[in-house]
LUMLUM-529639 format. One line per 2 residues: number of its first residue (from 1); their letters; for each residue x, y, z of C-alpha. Coordinates in nm, 4 decimals. Example, Ala and Ser with C-alpha at 12.3 -4.5 7.8 and 13.67 -1.06 7.14 Angstrom:
<rs>
1) AS) 1.2300/-0.4500/0.7800 ~ 1.3670/-0.1060/0.7140
</rs>
This chain:
<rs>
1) XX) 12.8866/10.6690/8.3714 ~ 12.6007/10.7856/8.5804
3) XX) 12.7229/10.8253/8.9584 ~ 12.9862/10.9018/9.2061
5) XX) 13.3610/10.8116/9.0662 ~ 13.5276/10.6059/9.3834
7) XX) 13.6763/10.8283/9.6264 ~ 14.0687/10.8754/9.6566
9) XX) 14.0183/10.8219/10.0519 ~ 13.8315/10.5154/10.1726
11) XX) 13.5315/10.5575/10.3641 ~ 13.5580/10.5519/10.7494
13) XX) 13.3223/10.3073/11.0037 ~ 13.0878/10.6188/11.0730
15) XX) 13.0643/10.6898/10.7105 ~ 12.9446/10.2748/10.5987
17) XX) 12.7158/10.2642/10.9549 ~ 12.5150/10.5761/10.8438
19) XX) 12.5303/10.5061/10.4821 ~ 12.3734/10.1054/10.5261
21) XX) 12.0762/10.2662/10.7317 ~ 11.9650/10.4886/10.5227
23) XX) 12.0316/10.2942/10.2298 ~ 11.8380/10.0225/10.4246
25) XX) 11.5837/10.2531/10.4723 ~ 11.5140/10.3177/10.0989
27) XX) 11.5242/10.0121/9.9669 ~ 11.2581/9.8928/10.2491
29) XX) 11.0701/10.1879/10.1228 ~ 11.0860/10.0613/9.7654
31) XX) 11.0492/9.6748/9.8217 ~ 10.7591/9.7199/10.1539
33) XX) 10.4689/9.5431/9.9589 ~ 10.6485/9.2376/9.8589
35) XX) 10.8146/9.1629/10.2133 ~ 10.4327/9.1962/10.3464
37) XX) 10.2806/8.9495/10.0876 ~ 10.6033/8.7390/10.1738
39) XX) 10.4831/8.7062/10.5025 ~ 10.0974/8.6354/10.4452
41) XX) 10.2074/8.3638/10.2063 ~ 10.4652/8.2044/10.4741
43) XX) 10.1703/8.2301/10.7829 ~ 9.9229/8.0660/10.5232
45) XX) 9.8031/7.7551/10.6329 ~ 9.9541/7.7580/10.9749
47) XX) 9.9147/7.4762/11.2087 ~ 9.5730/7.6584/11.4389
49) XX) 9.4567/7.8574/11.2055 ~ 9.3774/7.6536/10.8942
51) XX) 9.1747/7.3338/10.8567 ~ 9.1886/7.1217/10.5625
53) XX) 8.9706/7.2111/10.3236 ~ 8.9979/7.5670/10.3973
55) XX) 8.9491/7.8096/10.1299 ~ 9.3181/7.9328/10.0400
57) XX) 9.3453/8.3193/10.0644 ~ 9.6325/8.4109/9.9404
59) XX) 9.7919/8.2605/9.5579 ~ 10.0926/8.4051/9.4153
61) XX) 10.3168/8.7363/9.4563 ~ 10.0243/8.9220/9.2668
63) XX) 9.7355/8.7353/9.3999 ~ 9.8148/8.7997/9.7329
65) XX) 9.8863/9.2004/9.7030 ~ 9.5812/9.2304/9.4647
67) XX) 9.3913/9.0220/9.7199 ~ 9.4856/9.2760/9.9789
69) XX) 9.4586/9.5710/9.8044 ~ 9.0870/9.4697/9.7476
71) XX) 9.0041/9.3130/10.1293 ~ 9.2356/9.5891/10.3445
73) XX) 9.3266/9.8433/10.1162 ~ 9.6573/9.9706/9.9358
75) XX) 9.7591/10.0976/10.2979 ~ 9.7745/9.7153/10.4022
77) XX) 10.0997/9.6590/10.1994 ~ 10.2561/9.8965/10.4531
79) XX) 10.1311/9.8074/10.7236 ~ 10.4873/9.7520/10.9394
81) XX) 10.6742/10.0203/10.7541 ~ 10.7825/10.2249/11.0366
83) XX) 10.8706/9.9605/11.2631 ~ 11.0499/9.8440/10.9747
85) XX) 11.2257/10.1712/10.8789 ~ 11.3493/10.1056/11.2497
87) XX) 11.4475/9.8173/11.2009 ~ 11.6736/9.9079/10.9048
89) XX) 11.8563/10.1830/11.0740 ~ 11.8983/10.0081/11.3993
91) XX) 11.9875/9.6397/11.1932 ~ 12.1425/9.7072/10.8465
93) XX) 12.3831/10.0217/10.9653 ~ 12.5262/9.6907/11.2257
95) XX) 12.5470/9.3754/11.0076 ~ 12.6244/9.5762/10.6511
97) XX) 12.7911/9.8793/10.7868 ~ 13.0077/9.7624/11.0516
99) XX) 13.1068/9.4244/10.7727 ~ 13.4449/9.5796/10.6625
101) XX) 13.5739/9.6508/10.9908 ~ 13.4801/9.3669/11.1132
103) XX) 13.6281/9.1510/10.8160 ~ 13.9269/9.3730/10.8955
105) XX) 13.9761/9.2948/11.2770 ~ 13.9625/8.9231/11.1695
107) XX) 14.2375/8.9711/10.8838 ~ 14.4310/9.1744/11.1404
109) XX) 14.4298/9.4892/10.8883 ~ 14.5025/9.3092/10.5452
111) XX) 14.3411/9.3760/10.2638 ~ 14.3618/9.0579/10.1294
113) XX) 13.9981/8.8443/10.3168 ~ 13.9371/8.4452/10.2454
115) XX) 13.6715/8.3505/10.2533 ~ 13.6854/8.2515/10.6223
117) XX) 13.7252/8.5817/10.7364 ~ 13.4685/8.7345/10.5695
119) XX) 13.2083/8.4499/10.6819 ~ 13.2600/8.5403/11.0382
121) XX) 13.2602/8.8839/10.9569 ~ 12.9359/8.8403/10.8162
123) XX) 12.8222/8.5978/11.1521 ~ 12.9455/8.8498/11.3762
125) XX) 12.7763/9.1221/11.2358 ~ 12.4426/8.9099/11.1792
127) XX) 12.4223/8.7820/11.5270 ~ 12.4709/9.1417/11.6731
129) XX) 12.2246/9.3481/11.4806 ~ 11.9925/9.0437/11.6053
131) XX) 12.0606/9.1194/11.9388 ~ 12.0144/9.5357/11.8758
133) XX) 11.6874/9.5174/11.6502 ~ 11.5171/9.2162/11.7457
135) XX) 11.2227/9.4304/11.8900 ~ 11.2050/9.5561/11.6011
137) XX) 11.1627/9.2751/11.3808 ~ 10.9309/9.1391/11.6152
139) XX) 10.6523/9.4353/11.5935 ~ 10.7011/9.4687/11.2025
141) XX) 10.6381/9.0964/11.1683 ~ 10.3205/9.1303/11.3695
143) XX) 10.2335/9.4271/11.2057 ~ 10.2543/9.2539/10.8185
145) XX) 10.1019/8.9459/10.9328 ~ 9.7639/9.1033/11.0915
147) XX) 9.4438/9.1498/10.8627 ~ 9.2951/9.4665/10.8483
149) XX) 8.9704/9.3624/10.6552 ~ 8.6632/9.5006/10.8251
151) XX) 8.5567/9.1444/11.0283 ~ 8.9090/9.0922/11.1528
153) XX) 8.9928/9.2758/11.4912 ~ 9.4204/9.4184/11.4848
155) XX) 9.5797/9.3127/11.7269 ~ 9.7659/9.6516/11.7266
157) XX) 9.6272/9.9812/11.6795 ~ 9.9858/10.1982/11.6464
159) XX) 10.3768/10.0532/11.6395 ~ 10.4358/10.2384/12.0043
161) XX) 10.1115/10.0097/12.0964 ~ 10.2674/9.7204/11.9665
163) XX) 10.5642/9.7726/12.1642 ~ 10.3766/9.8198/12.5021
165) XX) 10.1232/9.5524/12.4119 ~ 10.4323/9.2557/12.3682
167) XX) 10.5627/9.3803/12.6858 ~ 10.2691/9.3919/12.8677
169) XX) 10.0873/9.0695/12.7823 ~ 10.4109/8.8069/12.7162
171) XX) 10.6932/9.0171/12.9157 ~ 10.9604/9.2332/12.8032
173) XX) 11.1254/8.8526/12.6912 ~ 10.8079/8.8677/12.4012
175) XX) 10.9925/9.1796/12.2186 ~ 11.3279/8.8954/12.1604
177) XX) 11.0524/8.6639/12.0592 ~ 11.2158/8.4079/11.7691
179) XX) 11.5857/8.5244/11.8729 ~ 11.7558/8.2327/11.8243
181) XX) 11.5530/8.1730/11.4646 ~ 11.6405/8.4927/11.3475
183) XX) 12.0048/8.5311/11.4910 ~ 12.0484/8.1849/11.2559
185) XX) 11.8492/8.3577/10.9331 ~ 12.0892/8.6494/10.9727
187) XX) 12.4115/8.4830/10.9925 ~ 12.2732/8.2745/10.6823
189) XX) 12.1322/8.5801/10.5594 ~ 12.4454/8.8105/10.5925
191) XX) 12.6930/8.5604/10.4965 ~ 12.4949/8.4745/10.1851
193) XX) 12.4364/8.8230/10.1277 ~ 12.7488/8.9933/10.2140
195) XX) 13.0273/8.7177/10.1042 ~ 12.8331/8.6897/9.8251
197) XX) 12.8316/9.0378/9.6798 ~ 13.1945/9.0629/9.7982
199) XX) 13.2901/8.7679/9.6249 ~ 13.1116/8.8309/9.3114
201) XX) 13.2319/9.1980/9.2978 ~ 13.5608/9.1351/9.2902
203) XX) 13.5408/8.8536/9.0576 ~ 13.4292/9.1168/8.8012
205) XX) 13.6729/9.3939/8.9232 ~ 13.9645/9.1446/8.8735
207) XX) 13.8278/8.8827/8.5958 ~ 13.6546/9.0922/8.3364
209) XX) 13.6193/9.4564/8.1646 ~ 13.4027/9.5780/8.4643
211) XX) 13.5193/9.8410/8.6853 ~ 13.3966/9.9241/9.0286
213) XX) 13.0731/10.1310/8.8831 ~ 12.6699/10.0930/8.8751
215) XX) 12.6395/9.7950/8.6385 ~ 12.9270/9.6235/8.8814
217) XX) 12.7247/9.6716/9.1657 ~ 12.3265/9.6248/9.0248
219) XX) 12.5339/9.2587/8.8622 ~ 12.6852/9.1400/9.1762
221) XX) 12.3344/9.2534/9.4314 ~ 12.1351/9.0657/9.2095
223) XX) 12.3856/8.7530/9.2238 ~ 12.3704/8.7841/9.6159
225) XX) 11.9961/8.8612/9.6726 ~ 11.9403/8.5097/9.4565
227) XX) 12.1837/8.3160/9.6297 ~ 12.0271/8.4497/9.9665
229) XX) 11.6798/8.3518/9.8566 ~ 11.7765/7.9901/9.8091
231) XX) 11.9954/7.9477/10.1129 ~ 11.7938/8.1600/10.3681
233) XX) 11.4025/8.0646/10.3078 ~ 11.3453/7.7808/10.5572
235) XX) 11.4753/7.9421/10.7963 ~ 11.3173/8.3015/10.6905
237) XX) 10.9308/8.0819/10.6818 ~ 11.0286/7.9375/11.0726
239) XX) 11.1158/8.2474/11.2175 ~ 10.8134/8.3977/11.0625
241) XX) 10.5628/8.1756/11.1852 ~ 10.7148/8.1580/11.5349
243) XX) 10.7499/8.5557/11.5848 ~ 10.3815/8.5650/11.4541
245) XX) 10.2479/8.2648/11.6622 ~ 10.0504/8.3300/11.9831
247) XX) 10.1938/8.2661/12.3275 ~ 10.1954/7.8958/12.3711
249) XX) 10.1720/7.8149/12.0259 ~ 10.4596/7.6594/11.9853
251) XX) 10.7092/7.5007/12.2287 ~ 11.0053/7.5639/12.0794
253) XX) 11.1406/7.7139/11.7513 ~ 11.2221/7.3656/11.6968
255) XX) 10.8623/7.2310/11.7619 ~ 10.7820/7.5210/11.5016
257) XX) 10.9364/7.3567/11.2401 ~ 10.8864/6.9984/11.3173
259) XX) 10.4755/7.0852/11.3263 ~ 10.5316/7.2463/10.9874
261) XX) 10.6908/6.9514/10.8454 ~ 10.4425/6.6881/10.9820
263) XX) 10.1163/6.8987/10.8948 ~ 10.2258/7.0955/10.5965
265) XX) 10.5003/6.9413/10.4419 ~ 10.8429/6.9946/10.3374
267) XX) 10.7036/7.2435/10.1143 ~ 10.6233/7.4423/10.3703
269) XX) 10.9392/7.5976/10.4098 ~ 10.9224/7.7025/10.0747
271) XX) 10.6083/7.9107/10.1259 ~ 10.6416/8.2611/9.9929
273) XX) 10.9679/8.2243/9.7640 ~ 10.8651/8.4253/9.4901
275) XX) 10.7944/8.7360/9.6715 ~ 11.1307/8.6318/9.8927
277) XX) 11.3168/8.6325/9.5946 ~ 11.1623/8.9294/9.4277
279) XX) 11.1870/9.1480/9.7215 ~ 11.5527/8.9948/9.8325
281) XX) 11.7078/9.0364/9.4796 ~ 11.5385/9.4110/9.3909
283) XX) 11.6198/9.5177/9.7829 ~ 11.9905/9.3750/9.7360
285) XX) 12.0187/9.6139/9.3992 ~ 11.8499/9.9136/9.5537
287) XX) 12.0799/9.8609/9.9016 ~ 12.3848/9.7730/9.7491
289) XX) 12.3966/10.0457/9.4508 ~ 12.2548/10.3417/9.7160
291) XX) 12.4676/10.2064/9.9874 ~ 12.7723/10.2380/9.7309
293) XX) 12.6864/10.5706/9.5902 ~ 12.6282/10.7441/9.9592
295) XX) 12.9444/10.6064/10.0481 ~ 13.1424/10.8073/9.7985
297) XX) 12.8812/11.0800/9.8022 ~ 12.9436/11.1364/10.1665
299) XX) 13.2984/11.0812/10.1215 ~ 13.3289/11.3883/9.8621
301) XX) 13.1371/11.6049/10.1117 ~ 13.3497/11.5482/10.3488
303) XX) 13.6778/11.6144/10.1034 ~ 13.5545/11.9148/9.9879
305) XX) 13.3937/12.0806/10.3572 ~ 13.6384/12.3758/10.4313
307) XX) 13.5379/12.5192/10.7977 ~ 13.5362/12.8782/10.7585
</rs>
């Protein structure tokens, strides 16, 4: 079988925090242009920027990147990427690296999790990397959601600009913009995720032929990046469109959604779930299998480093 055997020694806290960024980081890398037409499909239509009658822009996962591809150029599907590379190491190395332990302080060291446990394992570590990356998240929504076709002005020229800019026009409080929104998509998000994966992954370790190796892994991602998708995208399309609203825009994050409901429909909360799922299910496999495989790839660099 293609890829690192499991290690004999498990790997340590430092080992999972370092090895969820990075894989993080690569599967961002790999899934960039559909989390960017995911966005300009949730923002279409918003309430102040669309009349009825307007002209749709965007139609479909393919419609909307060839769309962009032909208005802003291939570079606009990237547009965001390295506020969103640090967003990965700063976020995923928290709520996916730091899981285990976590789940472990709450089982008081057993190996044996319900399913309680590991939901407020996957809460605890959601609402934290929320509270580290928000920033973040902020600037690489903006980023993904601004045109760059030749009549439309950016609003940001460079991420560091983006940063200042937030800070300088709504107050350092504009960088946590959408907080509360997103610290509820990522407790969704990472218990969906997480418990998920777990879940299914040791269904097949214990209930069929499978053992704890690449199809395991790519079967049980997939499983959790689907289940995410369905659970997480109303919440995922109102913390979009308040992050990305102007100051005074909205009231509230509730106000957010109740003025998508009344002017859009419930429909709206819907907007963008093909590219969600597409991006959320092939970014699960990538994380999951590269976060797995640089676990026990770091671990068997570390067995076999003799200091001279």
């Amino acid at each position: 079988m293609v890829g690192f055997k499991p290690a004999d020694v498990p790997p340590t806290a430092a080992v999972k925090f370092i090895g969820a960024g990075t894989a993080a980081c690569i599967a961002d890398l790999l899934t960039f242009p559909l989390d960017t037409a995911k966005v300009r499909l949730q923002i279409q239509g918003e309430a102040g920027k669309a009349c009825k009658g307007s002209v749709v822009k965007y139609r479909g996962v393919l419609g909307t990147i060839t769309t962009m591809v032909r208005t802003e150029g291939p570079r606009s599907l990237y547009s965001g990427l390295v506020a969103g590379l640090q967003r990965q190491m700063s976020f995923a190395s928290v709520r996916i690296g730091l899981y285990d332990t976590v789940k472990q302080f709450y089982t008081k060291g057993s190996e044996h999790a319900g399913i309680g446990s590991r939901l407020m394992a996957g809460c605890t570590t959601g609402a934290l990397a929320v509270a580290v990356a928000q920033p973040t998240d902020v600037v690489k929504v903006r980023f993904q959601a601004q045109a760059r076709s030749t009549g439309n002005m950016k609003r940001y020229s460079s991420t560091l600009n983006a940063y200042s800019t937030i800070a300088k026009e709504e107050g350092i409080s504009g960088l946590w913009k959408g907080t509360a929104p997103n610290i509820a998509r990522n407790a969704i998000v990472n218990c969906s995720e997480l418990v998920t994966y777990d879940f299914i992954k040791d269904l097949l370790l214990n209930s069929t032929p499978m053992t704890d190796t690449l199809p395991c892994h790519f079967v049980s991602a997939f499983g959790a990046g689907l289940v995410t998708t369905v659970i997480a995208s109303p919440v995922d399309v109102v913390k979009t469109r308040y992050m990305n609203s102007a100051l005074g825009q909205y009231g509230s994050v509730l106000n957010c959604a109740v003025t998508m409901m009344s002017k859009e429909g419930p429909q709206a909360f819907y907007k963008g779930f093909m590219p969600s799922f597409l991006r959320l299910g092939s970014w699960n496999v990538v994380m999951f299998v590269t976060y797995e495989q640089l676990k026990r790839a770091m671990m068997t660099v570390n067995l076999n480093y003799k200091p001279l």
